[in-house]
N, C-alpha and C positions, 0 to 999 in steps of 0.2 A: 575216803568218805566225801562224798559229794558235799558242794555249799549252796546256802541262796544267797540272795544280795542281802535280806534281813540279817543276815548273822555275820555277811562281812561288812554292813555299817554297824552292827554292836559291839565290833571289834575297831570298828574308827574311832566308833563314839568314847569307848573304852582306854583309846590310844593304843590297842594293841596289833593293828591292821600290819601288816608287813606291806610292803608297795616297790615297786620297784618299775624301771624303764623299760618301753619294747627291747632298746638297745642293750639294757643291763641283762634282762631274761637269759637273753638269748648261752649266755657266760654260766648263767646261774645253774639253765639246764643242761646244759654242757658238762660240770663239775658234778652235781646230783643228781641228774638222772631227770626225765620228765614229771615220773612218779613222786619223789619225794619235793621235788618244786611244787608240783601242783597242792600238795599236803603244804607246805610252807609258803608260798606266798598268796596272797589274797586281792591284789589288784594290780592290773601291768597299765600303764600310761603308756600314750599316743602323742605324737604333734603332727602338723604340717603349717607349713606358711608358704604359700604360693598365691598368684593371681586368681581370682576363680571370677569370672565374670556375671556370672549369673549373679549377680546380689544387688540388695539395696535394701533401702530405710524408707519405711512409714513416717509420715510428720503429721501430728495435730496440731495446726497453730495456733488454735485460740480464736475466739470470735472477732471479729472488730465492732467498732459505733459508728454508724450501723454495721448490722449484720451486710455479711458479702456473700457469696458463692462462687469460690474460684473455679474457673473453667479453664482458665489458663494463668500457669505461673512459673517463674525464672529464678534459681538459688544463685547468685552470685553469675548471673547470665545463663546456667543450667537448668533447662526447661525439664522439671516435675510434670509427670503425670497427675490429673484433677478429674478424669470420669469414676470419680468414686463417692463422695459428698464434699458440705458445704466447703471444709478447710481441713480434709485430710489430702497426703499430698504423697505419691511414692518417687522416692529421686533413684534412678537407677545406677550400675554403677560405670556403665559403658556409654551414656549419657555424653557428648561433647556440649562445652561452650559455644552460644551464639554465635562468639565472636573468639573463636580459638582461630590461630592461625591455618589451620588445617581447613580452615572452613573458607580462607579465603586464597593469596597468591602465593601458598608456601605449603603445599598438599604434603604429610605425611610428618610432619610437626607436630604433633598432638601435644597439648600442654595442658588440657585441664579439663575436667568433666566430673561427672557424677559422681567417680569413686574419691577425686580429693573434694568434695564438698562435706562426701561423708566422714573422709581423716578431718577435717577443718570444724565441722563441726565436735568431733569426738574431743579434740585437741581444746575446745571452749573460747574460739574465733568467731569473730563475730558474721552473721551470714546476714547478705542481702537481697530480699524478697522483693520481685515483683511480680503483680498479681492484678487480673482482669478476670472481671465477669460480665454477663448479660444483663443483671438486674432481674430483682423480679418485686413482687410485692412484700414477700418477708423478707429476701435479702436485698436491699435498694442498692444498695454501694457495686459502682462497676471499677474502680480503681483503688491500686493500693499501692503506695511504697514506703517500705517499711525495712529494718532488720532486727534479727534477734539470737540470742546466743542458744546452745541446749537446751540449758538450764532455763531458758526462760517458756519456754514452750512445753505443751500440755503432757504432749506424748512423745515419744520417738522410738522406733524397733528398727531392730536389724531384722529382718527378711529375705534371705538367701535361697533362692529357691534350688538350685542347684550349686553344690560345694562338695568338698573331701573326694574326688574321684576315687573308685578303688580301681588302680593303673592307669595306665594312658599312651599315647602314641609317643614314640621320639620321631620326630620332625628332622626330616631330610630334604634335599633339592635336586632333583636329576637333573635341572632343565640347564638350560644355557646362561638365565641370566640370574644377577640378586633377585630375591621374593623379601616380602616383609608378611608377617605371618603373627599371631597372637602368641606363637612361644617363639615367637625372636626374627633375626633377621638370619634367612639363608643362604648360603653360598651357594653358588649353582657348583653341579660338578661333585655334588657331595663333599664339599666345602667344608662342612661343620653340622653337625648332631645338636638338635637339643630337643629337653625333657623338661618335665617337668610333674617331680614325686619326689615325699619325704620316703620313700622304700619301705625299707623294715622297720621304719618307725609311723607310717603312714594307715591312720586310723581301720579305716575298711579293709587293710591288709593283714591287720591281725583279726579279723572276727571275720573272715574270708565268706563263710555261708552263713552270718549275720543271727547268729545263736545268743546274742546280749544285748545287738544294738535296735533299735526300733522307735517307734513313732513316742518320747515320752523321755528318751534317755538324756539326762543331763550330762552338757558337756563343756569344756573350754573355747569360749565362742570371742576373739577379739579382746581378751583380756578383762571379760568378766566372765558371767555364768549365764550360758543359754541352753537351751534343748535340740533333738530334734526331733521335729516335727511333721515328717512326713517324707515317702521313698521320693527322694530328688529327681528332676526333670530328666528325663532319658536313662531311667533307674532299668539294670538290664541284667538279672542275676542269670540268664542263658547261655553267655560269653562262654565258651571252652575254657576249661581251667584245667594247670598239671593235677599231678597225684597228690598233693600239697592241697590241693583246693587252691590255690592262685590264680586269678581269670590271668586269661593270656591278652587282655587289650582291655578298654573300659568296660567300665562293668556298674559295679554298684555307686548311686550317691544320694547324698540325702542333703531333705530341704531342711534348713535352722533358722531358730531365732533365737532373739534373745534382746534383752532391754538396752538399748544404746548408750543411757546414762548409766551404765555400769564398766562401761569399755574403756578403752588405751588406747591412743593414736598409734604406740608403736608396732599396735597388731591389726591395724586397719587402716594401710594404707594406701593413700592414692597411686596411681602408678599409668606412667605414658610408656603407650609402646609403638613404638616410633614404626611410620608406615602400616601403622592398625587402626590405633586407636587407644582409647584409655579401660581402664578397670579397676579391680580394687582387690589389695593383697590383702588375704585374708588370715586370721591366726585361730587354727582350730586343733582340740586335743580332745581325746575321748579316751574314758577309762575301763579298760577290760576286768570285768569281775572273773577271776578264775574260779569257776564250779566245780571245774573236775579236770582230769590230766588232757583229756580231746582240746579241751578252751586252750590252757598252758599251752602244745604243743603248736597250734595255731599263732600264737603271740612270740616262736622260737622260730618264725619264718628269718630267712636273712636276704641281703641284696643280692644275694644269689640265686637263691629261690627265685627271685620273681621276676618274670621274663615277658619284655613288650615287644608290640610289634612296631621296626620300622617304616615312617611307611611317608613316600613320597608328595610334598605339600607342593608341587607344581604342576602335578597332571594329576594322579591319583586321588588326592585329597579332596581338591575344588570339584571332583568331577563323580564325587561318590563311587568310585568304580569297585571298592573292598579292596584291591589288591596291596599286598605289602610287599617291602624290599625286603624283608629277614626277623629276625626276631633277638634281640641280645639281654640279656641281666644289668639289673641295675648296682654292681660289684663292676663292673667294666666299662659302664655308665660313669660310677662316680671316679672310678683311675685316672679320666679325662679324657681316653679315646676309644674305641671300639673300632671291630673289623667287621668291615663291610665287604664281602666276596675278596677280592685282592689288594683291597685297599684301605689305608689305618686310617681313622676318620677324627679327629678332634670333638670333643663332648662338652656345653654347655648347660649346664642347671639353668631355669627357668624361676623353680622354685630353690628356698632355702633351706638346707640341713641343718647350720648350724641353728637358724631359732625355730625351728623342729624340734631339736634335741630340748632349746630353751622350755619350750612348750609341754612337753612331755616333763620335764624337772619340776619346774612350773606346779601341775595339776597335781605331780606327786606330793610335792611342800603342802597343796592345797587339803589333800586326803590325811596324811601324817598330820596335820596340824589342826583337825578336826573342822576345819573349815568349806569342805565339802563332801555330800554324801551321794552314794549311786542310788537308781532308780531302777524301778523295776518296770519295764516298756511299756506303752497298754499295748502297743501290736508290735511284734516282730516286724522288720522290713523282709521282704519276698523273698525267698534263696532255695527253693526247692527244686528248680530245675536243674542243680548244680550235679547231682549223679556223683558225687566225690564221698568217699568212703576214709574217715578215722584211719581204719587199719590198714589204708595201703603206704600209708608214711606212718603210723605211731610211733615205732619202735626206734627213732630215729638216733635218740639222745639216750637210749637207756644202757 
């Protein structure tokens, strides 16, 4: 029998929900069958924790005496964006310091910017504001300096416009020399592989053509409670996907929020990446309601199932060309090496598994303990070009 979300939060609220991990499922439908899992459990968990650049935080500061209109402003030296009003303020998270060494006689040092302003704030550090404006006649004041903690200021959101990729590229180097790249540093020569995806525990991988997830769903956002809020920037359900429904390379993401004064530094962290730049690692988990056996067998994907494309970050990449070096599973990903035509290639995570796994544990303590309920989306996010058919893998587990 089919479920809705109403009836599997009356079984939250009841305590009687079953829950369990993408990681667990996968065991579960193994032993019983897809069919009688799909009857038996009621909610599968997600995590990821990796870089995602795309994000950042809203700040309302507060008015001052007199009133100001910042036009321009510096968190701890990290110039906020201010073309929006008087003292709202968005700090991004790729953002460098004024005065970061990277900015002056030591290029590719990065040491601090917008994504640790936002761990520094989350963490209840004190930040330092500087702030200029034009003047006008209701806002006089053209200077400000000032600092303030979270807690002391009006508002604060996290706003990630882009996050949770569903796949992604592993990063290779054909070329001759080192590259520094946003998922790592390359060996030329094909030197070293890296990635960066929690796999088969990796949100948009179990709800592959986005049958639960959509603009409204509440989720695990940084170590408290956010939604999302809209199909994330470069959101691309067209991607060729196997018979699985797995895109074969990026594919779907989505945009989240969520209130900052509810978060944990240790899921919003700042992070340098040496010969890039800075960003901010992000901790995100989403909970799959099982309706029926199709949802179930989607969330029984494993790191085998799903397969990226490699593709070269020294001429290829920078140069838009589409072409890739091959395609390998994220099972031979995480062994630590993979084959590359004749040649066995060493494999680096980008992102982390182990507080993946946390994160998805996590969300499940949060469901069982009656302490969060799912949502029912107002819009689904976009998945109809996907041509992937239920019944050409159903029967996989039965």
């Amino acid at each position: 029998m089919p479920k809705t979300i109403e009836e599997i939060n009356a079984k939250i609220k009841a305590g009687k929900a079953v829950v369990c991990t993408a990681e667990e499922i996968i065991g579960i439908a193994k032993k019983k069958g897809t069919k009688a899992a799909a009857r038996d459990i009621d909610v599968v968990t997600t995590g990821t924790f990796g870089p995602m650049c795309s994000s950042g935080v809203f700040i309302n500061t507060g008015h001052t005496k007199p009133r100001m209109k910042i036009t321009k402003a510096f968190l701890n030296n990290v110039e906020a964006f201010c073309g929006i009003a008087a003292v709202d303020l968005y700090v991004g998270a790729t953002q460098l310091s004024e005065n970061d060494p990277a900015n002056s006689d030591h290029p590719g040092a990065f040491r601090y910017g917008g994504g640790h302003v936002i761990e520094d704030l989350v963490a209840g550090k004190e930040i330092k504001l500087r702030a200029y404006g034009y003047g006008t006649d209701c806002y006089p004041r053209r200077e400000l300096t000032s600092s303030f903690t979270l807690h002391q200021i009006n508002d604060a959101f996290l706003f990630n416009p882009r996050n949770s990729y569903q796949n992604y590229n592993v990063a290779v180097n054909l070329g001759k020399k080192r590259i520094y790249t946003y998922l790592g540093m390359l060996k030329p020569g094909l030197g070293n592989a890296n990635y960066s995806s929690a796999g088969q525990l990796s949100p948009l991988l179990n709800d592959p053509l986005y049958r639960t997830i959509g603009i409204g769903t509440r989720i695990f956002l940084g170590g408290g409670i956010g939604y999302a809020a809209w199909p994330g920037t470069q959101h691309d359900p067209s991607v060729a996907k196997t018979a699985r429904g797995v895109p074969r390379g990026g594919s779907g993401t989505i945009a989240v929020i969520g209130d900052l004064k509810q978060m944990k530094s240790q899921w919003l962290r700042g992070t340098s990446v040496v010969g890039y730049g800075v960003s901010l690692t992000v901790g995100i988990g989403i909970p799959i309601p099982i309706l029926d056996e199709e949802m179930l067998v989607y969330t029984t994907v494993t790191d085998r199932d799903i397969v990226a494309p490699v593709v070269d970050y020294s001429y290829e990449y920078p140069n838009l060309t589409g072409k890739i070096v091959g395609e390998t599973d994220y099972a031979s990903l995480k062994s630590g090496k993979i084959k590359i035509g004749k040649k066995t290639v060493p494999t680096y995570p980008i992102s982390s598994y182990p507080k993946a796994r946390e994160i998805a544990q996590t969300l499940k303590s949060w469901i069982v303990g009656k302490r969060f309920f799912l949502t029912n989306p107002v819009q689904l996010l976009s998945g109809k070009e996907s041509g992937v058919s239920f019944r050409a893998f159903g029967g996989r587990y039965r």
